[in-house]
C-alpha positions as a LaTeX table, in Angstrom:
\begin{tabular}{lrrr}
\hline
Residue & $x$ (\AA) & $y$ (\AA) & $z$ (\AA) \\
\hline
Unk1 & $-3.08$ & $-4.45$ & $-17.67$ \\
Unk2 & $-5.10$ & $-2.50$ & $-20.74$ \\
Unk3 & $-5.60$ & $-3.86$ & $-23.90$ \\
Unk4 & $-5.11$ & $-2.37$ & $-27.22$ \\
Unk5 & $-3.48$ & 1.29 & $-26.92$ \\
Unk6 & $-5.23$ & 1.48 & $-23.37$ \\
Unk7 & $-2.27$ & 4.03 & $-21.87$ \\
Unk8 & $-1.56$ & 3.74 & $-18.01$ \\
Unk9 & $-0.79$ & 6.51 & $-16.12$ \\
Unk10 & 1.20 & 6.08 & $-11.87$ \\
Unk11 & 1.69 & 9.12 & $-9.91$ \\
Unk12 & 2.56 & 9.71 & $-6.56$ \\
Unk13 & 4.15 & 12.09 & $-4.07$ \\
Unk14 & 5.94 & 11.06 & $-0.63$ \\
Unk15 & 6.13 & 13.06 & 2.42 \\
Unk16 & 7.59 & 10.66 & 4.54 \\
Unk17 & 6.57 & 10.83 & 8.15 \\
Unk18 & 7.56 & 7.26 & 10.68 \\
Unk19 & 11.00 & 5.30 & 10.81 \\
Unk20 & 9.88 & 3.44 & 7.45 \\
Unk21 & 11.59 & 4.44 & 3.96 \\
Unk22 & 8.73 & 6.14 & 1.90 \\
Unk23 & 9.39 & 6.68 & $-1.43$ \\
Unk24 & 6.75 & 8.12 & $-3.69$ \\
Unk25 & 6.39 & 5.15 & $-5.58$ \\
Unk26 & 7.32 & 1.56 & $-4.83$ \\
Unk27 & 6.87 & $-1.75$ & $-7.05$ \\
Unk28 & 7.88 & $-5.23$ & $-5.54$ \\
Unk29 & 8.69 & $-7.83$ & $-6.55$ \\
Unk30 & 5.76 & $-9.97$ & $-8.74$ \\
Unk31 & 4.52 & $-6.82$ & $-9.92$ \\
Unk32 & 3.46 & $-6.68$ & $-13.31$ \\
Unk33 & 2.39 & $-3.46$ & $-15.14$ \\
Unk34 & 1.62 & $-4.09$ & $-19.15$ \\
Unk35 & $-0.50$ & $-2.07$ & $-21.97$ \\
Unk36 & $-0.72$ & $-3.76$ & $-24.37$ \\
Unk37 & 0.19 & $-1.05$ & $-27.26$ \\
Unk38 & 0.24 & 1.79 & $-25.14$ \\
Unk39 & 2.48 & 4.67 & $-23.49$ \\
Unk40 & 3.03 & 4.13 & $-19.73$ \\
Unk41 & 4.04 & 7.01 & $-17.67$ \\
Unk42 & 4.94 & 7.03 & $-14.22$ \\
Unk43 & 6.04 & 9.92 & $-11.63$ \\
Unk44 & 7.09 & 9.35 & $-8.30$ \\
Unk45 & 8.66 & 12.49 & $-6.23$ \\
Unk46 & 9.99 & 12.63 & $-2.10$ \\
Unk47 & 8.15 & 16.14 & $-1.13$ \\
Unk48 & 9.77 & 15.17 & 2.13 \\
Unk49 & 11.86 & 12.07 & 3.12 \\
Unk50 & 13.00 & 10.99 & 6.52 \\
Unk51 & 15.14 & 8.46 & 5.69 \\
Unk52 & 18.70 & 8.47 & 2.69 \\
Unk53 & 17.36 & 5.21 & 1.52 \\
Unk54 & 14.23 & 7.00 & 0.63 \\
Unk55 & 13.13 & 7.03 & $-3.72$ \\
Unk56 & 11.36 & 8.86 & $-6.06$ \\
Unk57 & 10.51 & 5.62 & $-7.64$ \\
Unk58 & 11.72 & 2.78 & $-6.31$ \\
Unk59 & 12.14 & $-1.21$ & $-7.84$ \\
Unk60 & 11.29 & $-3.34$ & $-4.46$ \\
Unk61 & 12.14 & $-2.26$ & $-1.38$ \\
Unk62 & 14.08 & $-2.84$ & 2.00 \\
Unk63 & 11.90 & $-5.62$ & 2.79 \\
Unk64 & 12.57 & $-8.82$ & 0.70 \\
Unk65 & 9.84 & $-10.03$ & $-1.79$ \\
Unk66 & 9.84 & $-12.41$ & $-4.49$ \\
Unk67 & 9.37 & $-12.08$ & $-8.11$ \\
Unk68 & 10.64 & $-9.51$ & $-10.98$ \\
Unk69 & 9.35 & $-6.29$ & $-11.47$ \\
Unk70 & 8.31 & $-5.76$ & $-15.04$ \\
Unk71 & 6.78 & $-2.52$ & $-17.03$ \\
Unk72 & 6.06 & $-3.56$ & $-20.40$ \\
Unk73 & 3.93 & $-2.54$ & $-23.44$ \\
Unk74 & 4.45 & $-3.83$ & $-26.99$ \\
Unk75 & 4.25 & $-0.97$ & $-29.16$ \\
Unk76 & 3.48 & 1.94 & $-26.55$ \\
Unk77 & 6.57 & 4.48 & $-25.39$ \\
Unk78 & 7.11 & 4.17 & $-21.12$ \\
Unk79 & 8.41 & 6.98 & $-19.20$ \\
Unk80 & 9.64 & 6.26 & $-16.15$ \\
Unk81 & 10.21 & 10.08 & $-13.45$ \\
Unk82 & 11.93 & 9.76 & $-10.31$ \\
Unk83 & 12.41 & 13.27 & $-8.11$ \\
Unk84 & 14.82 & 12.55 & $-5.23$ \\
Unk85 & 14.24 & 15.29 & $-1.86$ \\
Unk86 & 16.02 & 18.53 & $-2.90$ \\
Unk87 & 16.77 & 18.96 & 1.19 \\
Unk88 & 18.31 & 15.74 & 1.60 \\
Unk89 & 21.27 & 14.76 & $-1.02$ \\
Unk90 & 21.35 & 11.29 & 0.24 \\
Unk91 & 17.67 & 10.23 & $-1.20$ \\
Unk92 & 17.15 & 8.84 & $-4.46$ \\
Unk93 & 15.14 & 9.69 & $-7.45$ \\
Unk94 & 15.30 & 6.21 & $-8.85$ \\
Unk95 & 16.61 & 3.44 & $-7.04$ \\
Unk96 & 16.97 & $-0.43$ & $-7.15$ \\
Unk97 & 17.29 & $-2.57$ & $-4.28$ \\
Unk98 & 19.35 & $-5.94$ & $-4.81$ \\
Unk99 & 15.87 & $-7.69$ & $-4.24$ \\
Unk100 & 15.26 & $-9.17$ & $-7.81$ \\
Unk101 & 15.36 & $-8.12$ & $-11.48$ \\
Unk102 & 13.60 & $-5.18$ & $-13.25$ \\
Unk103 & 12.26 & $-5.25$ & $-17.37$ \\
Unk104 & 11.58 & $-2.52$ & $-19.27$ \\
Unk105 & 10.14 & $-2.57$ & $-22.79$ \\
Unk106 & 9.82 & $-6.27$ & $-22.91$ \\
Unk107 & 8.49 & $-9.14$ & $-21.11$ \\
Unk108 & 11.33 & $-11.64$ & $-19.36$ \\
Unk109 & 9.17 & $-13.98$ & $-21.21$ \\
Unk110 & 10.39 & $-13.22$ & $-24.45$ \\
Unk111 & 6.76 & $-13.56$ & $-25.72$ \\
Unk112 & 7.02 & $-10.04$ & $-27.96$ \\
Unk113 & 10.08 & $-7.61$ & $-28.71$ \\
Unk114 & 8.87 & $-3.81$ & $-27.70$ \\
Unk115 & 9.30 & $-1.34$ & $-30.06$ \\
Unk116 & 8.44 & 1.70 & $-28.32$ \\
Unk117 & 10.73 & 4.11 & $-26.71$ \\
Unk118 & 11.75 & 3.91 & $-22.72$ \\
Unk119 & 12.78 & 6.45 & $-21.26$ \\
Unk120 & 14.33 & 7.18 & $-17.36$ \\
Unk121 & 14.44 & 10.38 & $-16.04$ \\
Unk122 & 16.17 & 10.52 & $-12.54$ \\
Unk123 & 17.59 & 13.31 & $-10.57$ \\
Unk124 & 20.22 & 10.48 & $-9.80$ \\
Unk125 & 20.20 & 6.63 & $-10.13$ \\
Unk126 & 20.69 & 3.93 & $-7.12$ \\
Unk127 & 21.78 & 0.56 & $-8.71$ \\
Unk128 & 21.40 & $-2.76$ & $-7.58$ \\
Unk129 & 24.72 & $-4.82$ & $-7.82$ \\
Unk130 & 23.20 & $-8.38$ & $-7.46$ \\
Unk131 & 20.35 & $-7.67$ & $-9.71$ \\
Unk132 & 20.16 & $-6.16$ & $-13.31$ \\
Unk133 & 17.76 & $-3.72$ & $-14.78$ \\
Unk134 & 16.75 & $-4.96$ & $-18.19$ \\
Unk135 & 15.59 & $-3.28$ & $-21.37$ \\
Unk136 & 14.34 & $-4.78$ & $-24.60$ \\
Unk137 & 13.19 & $-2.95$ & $-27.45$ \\
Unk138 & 13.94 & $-1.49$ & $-30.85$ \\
Unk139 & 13.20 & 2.14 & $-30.14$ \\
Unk140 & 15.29 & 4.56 & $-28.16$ \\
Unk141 & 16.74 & 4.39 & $-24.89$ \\
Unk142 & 17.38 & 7.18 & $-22.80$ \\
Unk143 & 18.70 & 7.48 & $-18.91$ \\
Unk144 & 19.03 & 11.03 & $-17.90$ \\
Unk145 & 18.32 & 13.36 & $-15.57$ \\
Unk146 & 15.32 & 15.71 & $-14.29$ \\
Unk147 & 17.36 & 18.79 & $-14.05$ \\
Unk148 & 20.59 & 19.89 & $-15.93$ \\
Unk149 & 22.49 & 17.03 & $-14.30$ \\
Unk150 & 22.94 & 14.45 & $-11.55$ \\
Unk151 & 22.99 & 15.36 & $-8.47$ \\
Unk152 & 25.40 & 12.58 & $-7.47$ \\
Unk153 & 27.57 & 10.25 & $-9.42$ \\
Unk154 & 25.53 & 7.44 & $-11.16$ \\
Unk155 & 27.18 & 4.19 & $-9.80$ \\
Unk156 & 26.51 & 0.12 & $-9.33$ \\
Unk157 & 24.27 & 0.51 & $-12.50$ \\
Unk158 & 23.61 & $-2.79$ & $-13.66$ \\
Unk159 & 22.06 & $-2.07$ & $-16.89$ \\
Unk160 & 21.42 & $-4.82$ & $-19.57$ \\
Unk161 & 20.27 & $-3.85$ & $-23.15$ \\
Unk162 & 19.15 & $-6.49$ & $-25.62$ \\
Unk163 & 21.74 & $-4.97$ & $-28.08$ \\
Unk164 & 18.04 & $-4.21$ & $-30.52$ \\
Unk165 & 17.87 & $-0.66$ & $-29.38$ \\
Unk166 & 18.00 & 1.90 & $-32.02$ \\
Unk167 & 20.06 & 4.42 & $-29.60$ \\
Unk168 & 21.28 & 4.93 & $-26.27$ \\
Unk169 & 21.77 & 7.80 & $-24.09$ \\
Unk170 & 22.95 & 7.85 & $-20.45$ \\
Unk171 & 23.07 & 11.40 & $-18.91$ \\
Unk172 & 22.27 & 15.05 & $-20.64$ \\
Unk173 & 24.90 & 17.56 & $-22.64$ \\
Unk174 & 24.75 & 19.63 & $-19.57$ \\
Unk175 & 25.84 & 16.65 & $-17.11$ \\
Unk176 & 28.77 & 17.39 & $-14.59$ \\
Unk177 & 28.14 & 13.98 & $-12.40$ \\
Unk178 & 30.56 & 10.79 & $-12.71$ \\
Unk179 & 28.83 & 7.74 & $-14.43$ \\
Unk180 & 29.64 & 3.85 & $-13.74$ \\
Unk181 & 28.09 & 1.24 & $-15.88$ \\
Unk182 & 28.93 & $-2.28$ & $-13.83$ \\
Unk183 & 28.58 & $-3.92$ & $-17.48$ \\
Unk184 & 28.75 & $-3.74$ & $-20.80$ \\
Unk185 & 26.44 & $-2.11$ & $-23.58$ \\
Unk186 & 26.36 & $-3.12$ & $-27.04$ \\
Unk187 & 23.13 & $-2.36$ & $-29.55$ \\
Unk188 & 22.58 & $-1.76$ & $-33.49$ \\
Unk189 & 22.45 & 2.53 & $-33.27$ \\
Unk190 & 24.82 & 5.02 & $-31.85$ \\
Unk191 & 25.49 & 5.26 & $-27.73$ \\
Unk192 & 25.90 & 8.50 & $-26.45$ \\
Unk193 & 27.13 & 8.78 & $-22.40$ \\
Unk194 & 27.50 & 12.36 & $-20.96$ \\
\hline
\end{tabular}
């Protein structure tokens, strides 16, 4: 946690190694990362992965924990990077296990409404169908991907917007992948899916 527009920056890289799934970064459940005001940024990338279940960025993990993952920051934007492995199609760059809930934007509290922009850039997406990502905030929200598109049809995505958003955009204009949204999205601005 920083306070006023203290930023917070979370990079790493995975080269797998073991029988485990390493992904290049993992957050389980109870984890709380806040700024108060500021931009968050984090990068997580599979240099090498041994296993498909393997993430760029992953929300929990194989292993069951307890708790909600939330990234939140009241006025700050957060950028969230995922990089799956380019040698193995059956990694992740961003994935969710059906371990517990994920917020974005906004505390599950409800204590303050973000207004900054959040942003997910994934070379694809791994949903969780028991659990729902969730994003709050009156700026933009985007879901694309790193490259020109997906590299595999974006499926089981559980998304849930707080319907404040200014705009929404899921995929790129240069997106050739199939998208599934497993509910529905209504906010106040345009919605744009590629």
């Amino acid at each position: 946690t920083t306070t006023g527009a203290g930023t917070i920056g979370i990079y790493g890289d995975s080269y797998g190694g073991g029988n485990g799934s390493y992904n290049g970064v993992t957050f389980n459940g109870g984890t709380t990362i806040q700024s108060a005001s500021g931009n968050i940024t984090v990068v997580g990338a599979l240099t090498n992965a041994n296993t498909a279940s393997a993430s760029g960025v992953s929300f929990f993990n194989t292993a069951a924990t307890t708790g909600s993952v939330q990234i939140i920051s009241s006025a700050g934007n957060i950028s969230i990077t995922g990089k799956q492995y380019a040698s193995n199609a059956s990694t992740y760059g961003i994935g969710q296990w059906s371990n517990g809930n994920v917020y974005l934007g906004s505390p599950s509290s409800g204590s303050f409404t973000a207004t900054g922009n959040v942003t997910l850039y994934g070379s694809n997406y791994s949903g969780a169908g028991n659990n729902t990502l969730n994003i709050k905030t009156t700026g933009a929200v985007t879901l694309a991907p790193t490259a020109s598109a997906f590299t595999a049809t974006v499926s089981n995505l559980n998304l849930v917007l707080s319907g404040s958003e200014s705009s929404f955009t899921l995929g790129s204009a240069t997106n050739t992948s199939a998208i599934t949204l497993a509910t529905n999205v209504s906010i106040k601005g345009p919605i744009t899916v590629y």
